[in-house]
MIVO-280067 format. One line per field, with one value per residue (C-alpha): residue in one letter; x, y, z. Coordinates in Angstrom, 1 decimal. Example, Ala and Ser with C-alpha at 12.3 -4.5 7.8 and 13.67 -1.06 7.14 Angstrom:
<sites>
torba <- [A, S]
east <- [12.3, 13.7]
north <- [-4.5, -1.1]
up <- [7.8, 7.1]
</sites>
This chain:
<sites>
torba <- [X, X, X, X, X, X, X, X, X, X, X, X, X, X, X, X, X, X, X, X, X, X, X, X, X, X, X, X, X, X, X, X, X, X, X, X, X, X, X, X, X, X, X, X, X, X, X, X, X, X, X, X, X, X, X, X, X, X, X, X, X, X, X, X, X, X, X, X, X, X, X, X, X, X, X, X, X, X, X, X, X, X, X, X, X, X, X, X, X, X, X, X, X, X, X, X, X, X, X, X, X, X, X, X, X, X, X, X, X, X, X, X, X, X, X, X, X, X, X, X, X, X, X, X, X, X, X, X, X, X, X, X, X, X, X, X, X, X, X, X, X, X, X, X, X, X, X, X, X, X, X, X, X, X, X, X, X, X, X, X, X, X, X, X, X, X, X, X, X, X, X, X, X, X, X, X, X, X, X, X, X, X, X, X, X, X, X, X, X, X, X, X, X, X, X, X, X, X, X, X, X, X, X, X, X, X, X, X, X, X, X, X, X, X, X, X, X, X, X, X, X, X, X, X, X, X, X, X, X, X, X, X, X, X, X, X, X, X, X, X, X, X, X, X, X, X, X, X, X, X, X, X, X, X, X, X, X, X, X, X, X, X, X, X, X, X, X, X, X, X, X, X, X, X, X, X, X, X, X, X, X, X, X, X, X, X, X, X, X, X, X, X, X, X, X, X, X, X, X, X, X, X, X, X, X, X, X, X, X, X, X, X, X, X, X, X, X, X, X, X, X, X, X, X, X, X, X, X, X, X, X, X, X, X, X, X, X, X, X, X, X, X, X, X, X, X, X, X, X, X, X, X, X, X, X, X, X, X, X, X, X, X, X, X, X, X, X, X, X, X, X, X, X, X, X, X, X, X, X, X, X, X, X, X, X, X, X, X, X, X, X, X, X, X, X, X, X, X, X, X, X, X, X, X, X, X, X, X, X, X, X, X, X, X, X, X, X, X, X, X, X, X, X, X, X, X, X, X, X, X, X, X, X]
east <- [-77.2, -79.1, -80.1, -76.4, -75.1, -78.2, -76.9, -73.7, -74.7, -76.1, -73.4, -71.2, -73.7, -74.0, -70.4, -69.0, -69.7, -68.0, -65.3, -64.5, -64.6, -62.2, -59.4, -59.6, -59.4, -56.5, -55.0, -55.1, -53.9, -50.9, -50.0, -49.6, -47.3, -44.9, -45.1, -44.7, -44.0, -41.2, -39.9, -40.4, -41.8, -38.5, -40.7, -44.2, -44.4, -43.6, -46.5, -49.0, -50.6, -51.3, -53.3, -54.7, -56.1, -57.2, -59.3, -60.8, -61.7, -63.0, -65.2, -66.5, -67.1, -69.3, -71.3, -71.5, -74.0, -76.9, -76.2, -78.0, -77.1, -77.1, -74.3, -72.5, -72.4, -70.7, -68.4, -67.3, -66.8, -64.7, -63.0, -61.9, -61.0, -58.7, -56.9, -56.6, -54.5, -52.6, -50.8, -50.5, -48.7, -46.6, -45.3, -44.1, -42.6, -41.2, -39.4, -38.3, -36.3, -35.5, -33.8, -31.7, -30.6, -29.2, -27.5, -24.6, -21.5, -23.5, -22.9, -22.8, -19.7, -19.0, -19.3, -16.1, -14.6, -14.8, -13.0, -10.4, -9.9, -7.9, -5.5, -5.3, -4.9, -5.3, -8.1, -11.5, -14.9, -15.8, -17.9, -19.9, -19.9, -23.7, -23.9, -23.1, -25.5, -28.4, -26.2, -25.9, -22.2, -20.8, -17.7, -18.5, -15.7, -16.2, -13.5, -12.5, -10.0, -6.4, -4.2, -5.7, -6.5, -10.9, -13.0, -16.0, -17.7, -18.1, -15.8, -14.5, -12.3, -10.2, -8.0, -5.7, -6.5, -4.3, -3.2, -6.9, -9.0, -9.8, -9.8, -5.6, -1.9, -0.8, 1.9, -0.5, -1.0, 2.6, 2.9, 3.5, 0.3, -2.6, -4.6, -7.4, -9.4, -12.5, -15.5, -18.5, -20.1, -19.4, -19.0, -16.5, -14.8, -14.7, -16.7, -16.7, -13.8, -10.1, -8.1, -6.7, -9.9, -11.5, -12.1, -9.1, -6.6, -8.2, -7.6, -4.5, -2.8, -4.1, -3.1, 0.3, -0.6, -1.4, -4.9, -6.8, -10.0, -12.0, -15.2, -16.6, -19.6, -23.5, -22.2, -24.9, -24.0, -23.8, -21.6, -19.4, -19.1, -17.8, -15.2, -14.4, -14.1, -12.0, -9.6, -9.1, -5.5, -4.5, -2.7, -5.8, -6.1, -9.2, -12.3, -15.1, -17.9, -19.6, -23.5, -25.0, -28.5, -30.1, -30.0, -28.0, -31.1, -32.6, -29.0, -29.6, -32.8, -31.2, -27.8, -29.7, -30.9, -27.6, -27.0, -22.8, -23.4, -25.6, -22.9, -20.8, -23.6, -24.6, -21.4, -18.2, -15.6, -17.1, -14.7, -13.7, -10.0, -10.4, -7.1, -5.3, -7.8, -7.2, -6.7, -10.4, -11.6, -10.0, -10.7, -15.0, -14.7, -13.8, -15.7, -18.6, -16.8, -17.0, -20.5, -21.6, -19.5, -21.2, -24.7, -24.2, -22.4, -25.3, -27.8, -25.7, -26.1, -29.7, -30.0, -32.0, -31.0, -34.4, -37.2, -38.9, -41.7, -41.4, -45.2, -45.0, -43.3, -46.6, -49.0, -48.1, -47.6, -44.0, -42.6, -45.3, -45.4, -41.5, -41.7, -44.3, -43.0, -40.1, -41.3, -42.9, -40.2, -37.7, -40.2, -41.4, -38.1, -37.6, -34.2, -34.4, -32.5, -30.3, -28.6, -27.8, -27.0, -24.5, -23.1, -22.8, -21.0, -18.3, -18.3, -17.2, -14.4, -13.0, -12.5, -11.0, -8.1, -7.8, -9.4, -11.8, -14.6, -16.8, -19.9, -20.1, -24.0, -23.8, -27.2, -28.6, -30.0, -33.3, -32.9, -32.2, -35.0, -38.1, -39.0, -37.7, -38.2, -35.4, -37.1, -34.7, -31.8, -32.4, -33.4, -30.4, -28.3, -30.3, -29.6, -26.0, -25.3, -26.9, -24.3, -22.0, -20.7, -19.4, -21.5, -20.2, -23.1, -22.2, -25.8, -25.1, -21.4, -21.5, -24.4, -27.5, -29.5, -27.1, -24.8, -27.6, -25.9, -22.9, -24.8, -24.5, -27.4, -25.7, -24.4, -27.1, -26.1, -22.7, -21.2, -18.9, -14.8, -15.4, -18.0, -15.6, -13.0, -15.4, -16.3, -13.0, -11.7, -14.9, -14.4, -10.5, -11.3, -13.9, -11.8, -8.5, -10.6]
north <- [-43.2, -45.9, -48.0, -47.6, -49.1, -51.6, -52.5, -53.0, -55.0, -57.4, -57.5, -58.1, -60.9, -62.3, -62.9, -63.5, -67.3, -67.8, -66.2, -67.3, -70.6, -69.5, -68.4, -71.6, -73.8, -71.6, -71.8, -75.2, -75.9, -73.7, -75.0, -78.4, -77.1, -75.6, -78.4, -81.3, -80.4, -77.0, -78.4, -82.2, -82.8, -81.8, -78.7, -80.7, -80.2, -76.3, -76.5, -78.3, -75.2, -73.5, -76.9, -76.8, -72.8, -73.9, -76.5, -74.7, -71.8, -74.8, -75.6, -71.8, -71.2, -74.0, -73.6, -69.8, -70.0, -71.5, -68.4, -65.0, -62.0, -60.3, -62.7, -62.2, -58.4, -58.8, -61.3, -59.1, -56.3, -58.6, -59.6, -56.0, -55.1, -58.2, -57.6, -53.8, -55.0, -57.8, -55.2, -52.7, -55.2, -56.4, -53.1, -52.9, -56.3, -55.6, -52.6, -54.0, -56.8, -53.9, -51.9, -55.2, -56.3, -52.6, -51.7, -49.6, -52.6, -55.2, -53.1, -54.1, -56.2, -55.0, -50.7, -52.4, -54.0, -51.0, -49.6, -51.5, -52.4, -48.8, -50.5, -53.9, -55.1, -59.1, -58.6, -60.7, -61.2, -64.8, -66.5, -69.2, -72.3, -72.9, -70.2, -73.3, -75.4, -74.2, -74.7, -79.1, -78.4, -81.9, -80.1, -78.1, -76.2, -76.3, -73.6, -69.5, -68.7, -69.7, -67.7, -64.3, -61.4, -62.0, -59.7, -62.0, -58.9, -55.4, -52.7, -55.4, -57.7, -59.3, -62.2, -63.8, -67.6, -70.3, -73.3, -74.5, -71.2, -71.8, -69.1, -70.6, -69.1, -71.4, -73.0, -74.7, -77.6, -78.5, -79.4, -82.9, -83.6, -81.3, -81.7, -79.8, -79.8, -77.3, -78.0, -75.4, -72.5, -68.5, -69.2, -71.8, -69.5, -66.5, -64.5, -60.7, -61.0, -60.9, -64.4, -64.1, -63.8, -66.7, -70.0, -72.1, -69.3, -69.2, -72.8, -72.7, -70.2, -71.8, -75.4, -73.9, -77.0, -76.6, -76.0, -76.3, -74.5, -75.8, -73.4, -71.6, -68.9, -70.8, -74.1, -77.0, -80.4, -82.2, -79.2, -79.6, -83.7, -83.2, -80.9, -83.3, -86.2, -83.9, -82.0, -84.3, -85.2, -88.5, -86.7, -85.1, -86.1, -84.3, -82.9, -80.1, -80.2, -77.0, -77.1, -73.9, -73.6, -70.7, -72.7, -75.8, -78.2, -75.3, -75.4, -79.2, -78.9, -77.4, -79.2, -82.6, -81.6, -81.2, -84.5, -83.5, -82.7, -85.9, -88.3, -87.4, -89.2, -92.1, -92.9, -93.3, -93.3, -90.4, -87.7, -84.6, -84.6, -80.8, -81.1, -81.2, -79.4, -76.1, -74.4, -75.7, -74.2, -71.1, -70.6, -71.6, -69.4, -66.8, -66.9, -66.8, -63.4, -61.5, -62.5, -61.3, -58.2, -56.8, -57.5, -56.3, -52.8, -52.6, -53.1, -50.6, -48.2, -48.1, -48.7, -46.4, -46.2, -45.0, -47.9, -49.6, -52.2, -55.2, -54.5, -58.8, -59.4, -57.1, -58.8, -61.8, -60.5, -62.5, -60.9, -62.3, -65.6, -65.8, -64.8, -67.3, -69.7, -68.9, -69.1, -72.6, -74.6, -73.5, -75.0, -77.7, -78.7, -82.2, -83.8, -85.0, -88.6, -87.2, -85.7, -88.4, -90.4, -87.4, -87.6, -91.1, -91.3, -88.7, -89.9, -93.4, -91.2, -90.2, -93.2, -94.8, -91.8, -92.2, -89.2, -88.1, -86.6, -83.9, -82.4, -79.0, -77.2, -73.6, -71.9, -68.7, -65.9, -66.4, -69.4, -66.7, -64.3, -66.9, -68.2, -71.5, -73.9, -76.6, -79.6, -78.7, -79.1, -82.3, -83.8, -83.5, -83.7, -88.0, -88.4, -87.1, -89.6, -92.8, -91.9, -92.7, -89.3, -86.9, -84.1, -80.2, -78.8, -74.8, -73.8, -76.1, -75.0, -71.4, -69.5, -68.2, -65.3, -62.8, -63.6, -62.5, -59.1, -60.9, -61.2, -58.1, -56.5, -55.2, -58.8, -61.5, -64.5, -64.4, -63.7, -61.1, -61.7, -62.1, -65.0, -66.4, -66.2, -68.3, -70.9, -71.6, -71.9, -74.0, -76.7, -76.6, -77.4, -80.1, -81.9, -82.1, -83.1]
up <- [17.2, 19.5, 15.6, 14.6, 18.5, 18.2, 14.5, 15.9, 19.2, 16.7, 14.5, 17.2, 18.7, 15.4, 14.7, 18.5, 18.1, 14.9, 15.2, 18.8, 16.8, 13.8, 16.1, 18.2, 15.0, 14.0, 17.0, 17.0, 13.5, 14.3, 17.4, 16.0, 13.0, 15.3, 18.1, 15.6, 11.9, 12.7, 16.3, 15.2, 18.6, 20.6, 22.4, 23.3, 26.9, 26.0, 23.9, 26.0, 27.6, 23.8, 23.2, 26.3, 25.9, 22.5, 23.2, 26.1, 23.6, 21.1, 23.3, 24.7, 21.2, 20.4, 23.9, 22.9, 20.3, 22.5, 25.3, 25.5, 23.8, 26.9, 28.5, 25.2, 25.7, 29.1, 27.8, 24.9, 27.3, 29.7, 26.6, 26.0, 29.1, 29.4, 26.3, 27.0, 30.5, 28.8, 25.8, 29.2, 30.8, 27.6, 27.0, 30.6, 30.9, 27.1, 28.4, 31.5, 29.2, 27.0, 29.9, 30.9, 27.4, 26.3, 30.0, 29.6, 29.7, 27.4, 24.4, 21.1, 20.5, 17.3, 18.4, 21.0, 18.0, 15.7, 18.8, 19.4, 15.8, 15.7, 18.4, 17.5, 13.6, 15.0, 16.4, 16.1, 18.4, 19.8, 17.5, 19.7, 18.5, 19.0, 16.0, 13.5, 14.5, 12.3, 9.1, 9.7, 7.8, 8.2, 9.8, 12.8, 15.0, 18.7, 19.4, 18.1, 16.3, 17.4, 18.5, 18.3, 20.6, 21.2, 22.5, 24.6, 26.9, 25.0, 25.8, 28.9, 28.0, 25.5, 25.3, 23.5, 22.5, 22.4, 19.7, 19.3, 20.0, 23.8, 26.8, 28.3, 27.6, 24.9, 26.9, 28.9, 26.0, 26.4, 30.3, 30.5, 33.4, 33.7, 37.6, 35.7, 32.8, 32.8, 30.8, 30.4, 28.4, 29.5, 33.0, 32.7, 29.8, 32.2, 30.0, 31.1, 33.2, 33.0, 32.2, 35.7, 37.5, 35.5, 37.5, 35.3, 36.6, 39.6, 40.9, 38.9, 41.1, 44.0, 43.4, 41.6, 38.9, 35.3, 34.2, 31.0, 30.3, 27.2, 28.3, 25.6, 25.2, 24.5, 25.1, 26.1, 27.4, 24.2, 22.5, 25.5, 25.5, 22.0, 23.1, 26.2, 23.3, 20.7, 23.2, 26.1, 26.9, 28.3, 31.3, 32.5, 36.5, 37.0, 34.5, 36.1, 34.6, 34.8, 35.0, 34.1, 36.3, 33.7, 30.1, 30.1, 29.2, 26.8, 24.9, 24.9, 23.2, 20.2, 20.4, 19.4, 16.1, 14.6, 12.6, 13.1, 16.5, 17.7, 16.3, 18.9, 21.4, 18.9, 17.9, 20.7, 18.0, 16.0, 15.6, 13.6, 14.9, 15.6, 16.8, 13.7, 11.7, 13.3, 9.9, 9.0, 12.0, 11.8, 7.9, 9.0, 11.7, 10.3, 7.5, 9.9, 12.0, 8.4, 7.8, 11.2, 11.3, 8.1, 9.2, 12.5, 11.3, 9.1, 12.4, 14.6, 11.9, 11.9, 15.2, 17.6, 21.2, 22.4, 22.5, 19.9, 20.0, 17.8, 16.8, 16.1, 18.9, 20.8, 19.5, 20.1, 23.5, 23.1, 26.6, 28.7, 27.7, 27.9, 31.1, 32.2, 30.5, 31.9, 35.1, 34.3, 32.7, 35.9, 38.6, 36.2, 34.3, 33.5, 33.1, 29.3, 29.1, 26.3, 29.1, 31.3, 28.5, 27.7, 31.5, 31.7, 28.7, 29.6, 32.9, 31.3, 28.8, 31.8, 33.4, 30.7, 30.8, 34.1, 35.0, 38.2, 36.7, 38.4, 38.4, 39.3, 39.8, 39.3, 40.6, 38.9, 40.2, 40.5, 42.6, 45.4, 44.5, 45.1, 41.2, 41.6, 43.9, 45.8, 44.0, 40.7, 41.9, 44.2, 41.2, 39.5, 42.4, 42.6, 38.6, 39.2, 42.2, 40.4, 38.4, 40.7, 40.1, 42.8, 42.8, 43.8, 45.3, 45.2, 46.3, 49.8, 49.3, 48.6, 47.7, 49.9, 49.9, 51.6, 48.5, 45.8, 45.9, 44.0, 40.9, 38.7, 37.4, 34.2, 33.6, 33.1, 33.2, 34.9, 38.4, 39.6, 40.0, 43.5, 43.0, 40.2, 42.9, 45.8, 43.3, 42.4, 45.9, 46.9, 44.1, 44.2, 48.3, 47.6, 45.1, 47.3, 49.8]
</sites>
């Protein structure tokens, strides 16, 4: 038994160096496929730290073939040790994500349309806009279905869209001035809540004027200028534009890479004219609904409601690093100039329809539970401003810690009615102001 451990020790000593060096090349080699060759460079700063652990195990390996075997041993047996706590840890933080992604109201969408199906025959589920963005189809809808009764929160709500497939009572499109035109993703589409305890309805029974929501589910800044450019009305007194904290800039990442999409940026007199393509929209739309409702039957089928590990997913310890990266990007986020190209630009649309325009910063969670850090917001908050654009402060306005109780656990992401309700009243009060 000690010759067969001794063979081993060797073995082990022999081919420590090597393969230290092996993975590191690897490493490095992949690293620079997905940074610059699959991501074209947009995600470098997210891939920095893989360079840097690379190169820092590069450069173990090569010093650990002039060390002793006996500092190799205790290096092998910290190496096992460490690993053994990092997939301990994974399948902890992995469950923890599990537990929040499969809580009891964020069901599948499609068990709630099966559901109501049996109820209503006109009956459809939101299909986000971002979900045609990795297809580069030179037409590309930035609105649902028109018209039809759409389920956006599972077994929650449903709604009935209007002309052009947006989150309003149809009737609103025919007013002859509108005080209020919201732009945004599934806060500003009132996603999970009821139409009348969404922020348009909100401010609209408050200020008794008409109000137009053009919010829509997964929406980044450049999806929503193109919606600002394709739906705005010349009678529009005043836009809100509704900056979501959590994943704006990540949505903008993604937004840029679509050839249709960027035009909209590059080009100001680039447009689809949505508005009188509605049948195109609805025909691509829901073209995509089918597609997505047979797959996802399919899924629900198979699907098993205890929990599984993505063994890929484990060991590539994929829940830890999201979570430090995470962590990294929302204390070390930089704003990308595609953005404030995207807010002057908008900024400038609506001054030439004689419209106030608005921005509106809508913190997440986490700002309140200690992950991020003041130094986010004030820098946005300066970009905003030298863009001589008045800036709605709702952390300053609204939100502290005692109010961290108003974000439900079983809905990531968004705020309760009675937060929908504050917001409202706090921008409706700064703008008449």
């Amino acid at each position: 038994m000690e010759k067969f451990n001794l063979k081993f020790i060797n073995l082990v000593n022999k081919v420590f160096s090597p393969t230290c060096l092996i993975i590191s090349i690897l490493l490095l080699v992949y690293t620079f496929y997905k940074s610059k060759i699959y991501w074209d460079s947009n995600l470098d700063e997210y891939y920095n730290v893989y360079y840097f652990f690379s190169l820092i195990l590069f450069f173990f390996s090569i010093i650990s073939f002039f060390i002793s075997k006996k500092i190799k041993n205790y290096l092998l047996l910290f190496f096992i040790i460490t690993i053994i706590f990092i997939y301990i840890l994974e399948s902890l933080v992995s469950y923890k994500i599990y537990k929040i992604n499969n809580s009891i109201k964020f069901k599948n969408k499609y068990e709630s349309y099966l559901e109501m199906k049996k109820v209503y025959s006109n009956i459809v589920i939101d299909m986000d806009p971002k979900i045609f963005l990795d297809s580069n189809s030179k037409f590309l809808p930035l609105s649902g279905i028109s018209n039809i009764l759409t389920i956006d929160c599972p077994g929650q709500t449903i709604w009935k869209s209007d002309r052009y497939g947006f989150n309003n009572d149809d009737k609103v499109w025919d007013e002859k001035t509108v005080d209020f035109l919201i732009i945004g993703d599934s806060i500003a589409q009132g996603e999970c809540v009821s139409r009348s305890e969404n922020i348009s309805s909100i401010i609209q029974n408050i200020s008794k004027k008409n109000v137009i929501n053009l919010g829509y589910d997964g929406n980044g800044p450049l999806l929503e200028f193109a919606t600002l450019k394709e739906y705005l009305n010349p009678n529009v007194k005043n836009i809100l534009w509704l900056y979501n904290e959590k994943n704006d800039l990540d949505d903008l990442k993604y937004e840029i890479k679509n050839k249709t999409l960027i035009n909209y940026l590059k080009n100001p007199f680039f447009s689809q004219n949505l508005k009188n393509n509605q049948n195109n929209v609805n025909k691509l739309v829901y073209s995509k609904f089918e597609k997505h409702l047979i797959t996802n039957l399919e899924e629900t089928k198979k699907r098993d409601t205890n929990y599984q590990i993505d063994l890929i997913k484990f060991l590539k310890i994929y829940s830890i690093r999201y979570s430090l990266n995470l962590f990294y990007k929302k204390i070390n986020e930089k704003i990308p100039t595609e953005f404030i190209d995207i807010l002057h630009q908008a900024n400038e649309y609506a001054i030439r329809n004689n419209s106030n325009f608005y921005f509106v910063y809508l913190p997440e969670k986490e700002r309140y539970t200690g992950l991020l850090y003041a130094s986010k917001l004030n820098k946005m908050k300066l970009a905003i401003e030298n863009l001589n654009i008045p800036f709605i402060d709702l952390d300053k306005l609204l939100f502290n810690k005692k109010k961290i109780n108003l974000f439900p656990e079983e809905l990531p992401g968004n705020y309760t009615a009675e937060v929908y309700k504050q917001i409202s009243k706090t921008i409706y009060n700064f703008v008449i102001d």
